[in-house]
ZAFI-896779 format. One line per field, with one value per residue (C-alpha): residue in three letters; residue number from 1; x, y, z. Coordinates in Angstrom, 1 decimal. Example, Ala and Ser with C-alpha at 12.3 -4.5 7.8 and 13.67 -1.06 7.14 Angstrom:
% ZAFI-896779
resn: c(Ala, Ser) .
resi: c(1, 2) .
u: c(12.3, 13.7) .
v: c(-4.5, -1.1) .
w: c(7.8, 7.1) .
//
This chain:
% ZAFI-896779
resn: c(Unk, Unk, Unk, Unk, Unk, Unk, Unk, Unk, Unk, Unk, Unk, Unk, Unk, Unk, Unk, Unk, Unk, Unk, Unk, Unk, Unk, Unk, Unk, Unk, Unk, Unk, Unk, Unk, Unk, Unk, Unk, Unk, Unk, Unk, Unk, Unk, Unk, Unk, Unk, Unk, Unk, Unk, Unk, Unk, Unk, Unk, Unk, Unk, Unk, Unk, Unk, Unk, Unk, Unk, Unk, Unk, Unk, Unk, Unk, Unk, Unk, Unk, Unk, Unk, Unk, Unk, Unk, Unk, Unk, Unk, Unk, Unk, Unk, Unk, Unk, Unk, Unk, Unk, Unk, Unk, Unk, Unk, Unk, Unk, Unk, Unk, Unk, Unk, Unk, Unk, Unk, Unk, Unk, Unk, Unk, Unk, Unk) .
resi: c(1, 2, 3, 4, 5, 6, 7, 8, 9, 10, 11, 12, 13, 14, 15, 16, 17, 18, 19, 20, 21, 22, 23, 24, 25, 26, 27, 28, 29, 30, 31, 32, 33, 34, 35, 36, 37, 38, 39, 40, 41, 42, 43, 44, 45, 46, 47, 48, 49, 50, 51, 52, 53, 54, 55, 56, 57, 58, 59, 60, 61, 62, 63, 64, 65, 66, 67, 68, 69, 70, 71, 72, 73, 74, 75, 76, 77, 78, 79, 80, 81, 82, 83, 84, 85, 86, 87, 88, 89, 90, 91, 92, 93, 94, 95, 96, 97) .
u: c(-19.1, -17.4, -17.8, -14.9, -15.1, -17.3, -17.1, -17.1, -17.0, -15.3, -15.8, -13.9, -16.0, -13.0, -13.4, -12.2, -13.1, -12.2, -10.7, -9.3, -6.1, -6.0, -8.0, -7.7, -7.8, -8.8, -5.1, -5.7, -8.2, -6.5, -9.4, -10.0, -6.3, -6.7, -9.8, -8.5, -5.8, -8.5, -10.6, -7.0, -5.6, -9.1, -8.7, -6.1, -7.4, -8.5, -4.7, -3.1, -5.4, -4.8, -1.6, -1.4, -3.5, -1.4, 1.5, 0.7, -0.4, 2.6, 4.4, 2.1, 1.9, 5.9, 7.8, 11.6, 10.2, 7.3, 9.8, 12.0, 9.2, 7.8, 11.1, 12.4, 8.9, 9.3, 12.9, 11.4, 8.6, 10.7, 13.3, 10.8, 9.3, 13.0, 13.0, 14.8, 14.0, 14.0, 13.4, 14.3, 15.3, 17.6, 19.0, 22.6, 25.7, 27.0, 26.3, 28.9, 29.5) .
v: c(-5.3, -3.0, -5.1, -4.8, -1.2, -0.1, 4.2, 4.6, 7.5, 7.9, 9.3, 12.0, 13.1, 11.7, 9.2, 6.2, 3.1, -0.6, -3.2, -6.1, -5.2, -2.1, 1.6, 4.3, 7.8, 10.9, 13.2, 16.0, 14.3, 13.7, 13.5, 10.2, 9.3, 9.6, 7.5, 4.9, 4.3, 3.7, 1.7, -1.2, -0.4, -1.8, -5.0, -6.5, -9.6, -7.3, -5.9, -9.0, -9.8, -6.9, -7.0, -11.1, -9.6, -6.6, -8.5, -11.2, -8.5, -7.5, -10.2, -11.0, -7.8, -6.2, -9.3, -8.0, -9.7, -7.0, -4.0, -4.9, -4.7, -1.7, 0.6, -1.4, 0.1, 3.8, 4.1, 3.0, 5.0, 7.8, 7.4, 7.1, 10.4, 12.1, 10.6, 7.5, 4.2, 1.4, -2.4, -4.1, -2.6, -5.3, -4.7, -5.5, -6.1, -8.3, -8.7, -7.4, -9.3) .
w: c(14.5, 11.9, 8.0, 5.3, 3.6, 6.0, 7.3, 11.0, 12.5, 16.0, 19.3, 18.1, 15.5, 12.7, 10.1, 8.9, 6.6, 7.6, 5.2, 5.8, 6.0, 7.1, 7.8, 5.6, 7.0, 4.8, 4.7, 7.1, 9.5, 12.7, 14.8, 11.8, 12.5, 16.2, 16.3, 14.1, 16.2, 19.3, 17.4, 16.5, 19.8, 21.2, 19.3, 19.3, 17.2, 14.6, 14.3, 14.0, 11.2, 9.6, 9.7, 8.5, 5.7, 4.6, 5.2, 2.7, 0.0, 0.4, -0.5, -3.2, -4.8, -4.2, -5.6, -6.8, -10.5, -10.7, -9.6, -11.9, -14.5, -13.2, -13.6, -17.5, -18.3, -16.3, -18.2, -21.1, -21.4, -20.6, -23.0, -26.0, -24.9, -24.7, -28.5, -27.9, -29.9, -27.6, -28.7, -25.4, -21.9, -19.8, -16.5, -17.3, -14.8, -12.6, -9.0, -6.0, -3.2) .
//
């Protein structure tokens, strides 16, 4: 039994690390990719877990409210550093249907 943010190594020799919803793979390691993709295609309780779990992270942490936030704050960060004063950024127009 593989715990949450636990390493594994694979039969290929690659590695990977287990979480709850989801396996990260170091960039570059295929033989890590490659086993990864044995070690969910071997159980397939294990993938729909992870992907009830990733899935509802998701939705918690990519809500259209917190975007929004996200870029008023990009623009307005970048404006003040291109010398702009800026008080309040609003999203401002009207909806096309």
């Amino acid at each position: 039994m593989v715990g949450v943010g636990q390493r594994v190594w694979g039969r290929m020799n690659g590695q990977f690390t287990v979480y709850d919803n989801g396996i990260l793979v170091s960039s570059q390691d295929v033989h890590g990719l490659a086993d990864a993709l044995e070690f969910l295609a071997s159980d397939p309780g294990k993938r729909t877990a992870m992907g009830r779990a990733g899935r509802e992270l998701a939705k918690a942490k990519f809500t259209k409210e917190r975007l929004s936030k996200d870029i008023r704050s990009l623009y307005g960060d970048l404006l003040q550093k291109n010398g702009f004063q800026v008080q309040a950024l609003s999203l401002v127009g009207s909806k096309k249907d």
